[in-house]
N, C-alpha and C positions, 0 to 999 in steps of 0.2 A: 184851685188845685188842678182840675184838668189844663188849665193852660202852662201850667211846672209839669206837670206830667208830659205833655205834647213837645214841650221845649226840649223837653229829656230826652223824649224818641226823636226830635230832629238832629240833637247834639250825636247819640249814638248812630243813627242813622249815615249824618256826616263823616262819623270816625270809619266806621265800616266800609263806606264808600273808598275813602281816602287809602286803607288798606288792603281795598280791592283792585282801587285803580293803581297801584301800584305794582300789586304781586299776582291779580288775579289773572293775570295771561297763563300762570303756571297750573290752573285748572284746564287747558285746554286740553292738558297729557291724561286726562279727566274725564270729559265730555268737550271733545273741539267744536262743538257750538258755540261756547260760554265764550272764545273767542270773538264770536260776534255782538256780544253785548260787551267784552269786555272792552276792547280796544275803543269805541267811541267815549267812554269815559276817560282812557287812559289820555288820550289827545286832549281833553276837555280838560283835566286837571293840570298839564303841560300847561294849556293855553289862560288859563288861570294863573298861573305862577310869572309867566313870562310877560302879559301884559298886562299884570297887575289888576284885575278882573277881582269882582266880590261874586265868590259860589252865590247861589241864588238859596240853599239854605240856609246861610249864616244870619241876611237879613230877618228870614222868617223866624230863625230861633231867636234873634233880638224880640223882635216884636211877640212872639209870647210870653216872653219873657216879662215884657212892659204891660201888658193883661195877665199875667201872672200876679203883679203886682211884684214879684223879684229883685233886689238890688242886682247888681250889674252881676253876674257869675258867683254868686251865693246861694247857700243852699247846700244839696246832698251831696254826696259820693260822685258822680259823675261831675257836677262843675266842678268838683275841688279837684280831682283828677286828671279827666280827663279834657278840658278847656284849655291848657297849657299846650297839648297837643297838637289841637286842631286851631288854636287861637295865640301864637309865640308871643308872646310881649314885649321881645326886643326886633320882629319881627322888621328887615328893613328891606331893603327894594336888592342889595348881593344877597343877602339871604333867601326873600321870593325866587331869586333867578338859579340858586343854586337847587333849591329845591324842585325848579322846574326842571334842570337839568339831574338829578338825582328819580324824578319822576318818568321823565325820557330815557334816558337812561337805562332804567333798570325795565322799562319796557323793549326795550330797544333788543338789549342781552335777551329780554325772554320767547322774545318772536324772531329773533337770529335762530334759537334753540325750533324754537317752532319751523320757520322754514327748512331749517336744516332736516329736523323729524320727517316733516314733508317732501323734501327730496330722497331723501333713503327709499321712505316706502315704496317713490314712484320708480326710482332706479332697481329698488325688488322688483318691481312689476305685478 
């Protein structure tokens, strides 16, 4: 049981990530620190996408899963939900790259906004 529990929070953990590193530059209009944590992920899940890279969670949710004693993504609420997600099943190598461009991308647009925010201020003085 604690290793379906752990699996759980790696699974949720992932998802969180994965909707952080996408949209969370837009916490910077927030607290512009969170910029600095956020962008090195945002590069990381690009670089993920792009050269076909395994996040280093996915393994570890397998593997409690397999001391879980688990069939492959059965179980609660969360595999039946959300594993589709974070886990595509027709997942292919245009797909990865789109995603990685959908992930830069939408980083890209939100630290345009940022530096732009950043120049205003400086041109207020």
């Amino acid at each position: 049981m604690p290793y379906s529990a752990a699996a759980d929070a790696v699974l949720l953990t992932h998802l969180l990530l994965i909707i952080y590193g996408l949209l969370g530059g837009l916490l910077y209009f927030w607290r512009a620190w969170l910029a600095l944590v956020h962008f090195p992920l945002a590069v990381w899940i690009s670089l993920i996408e792009f050269f076909n890279w395994t996040c280093p969670l996915t393994p570890l949710e397998k593997q409690l899963r397999i001391l879980a004693g688990d069939g492959a993504y059965s179980g609660g609420f969360i595999e039946h939900y959300l594993i589709a997600l974070i886990y595509p099943g027709g997942m292919t190598r245009t797909l990865a790259l789109a995603l990685g461009v959908i992930a830069l991308g939408s980083n890209l647009l939100i630290y345009g906004f940022i530096l732009r925010d950043g120049y205003l201020r400086w041109r207020r003085g």
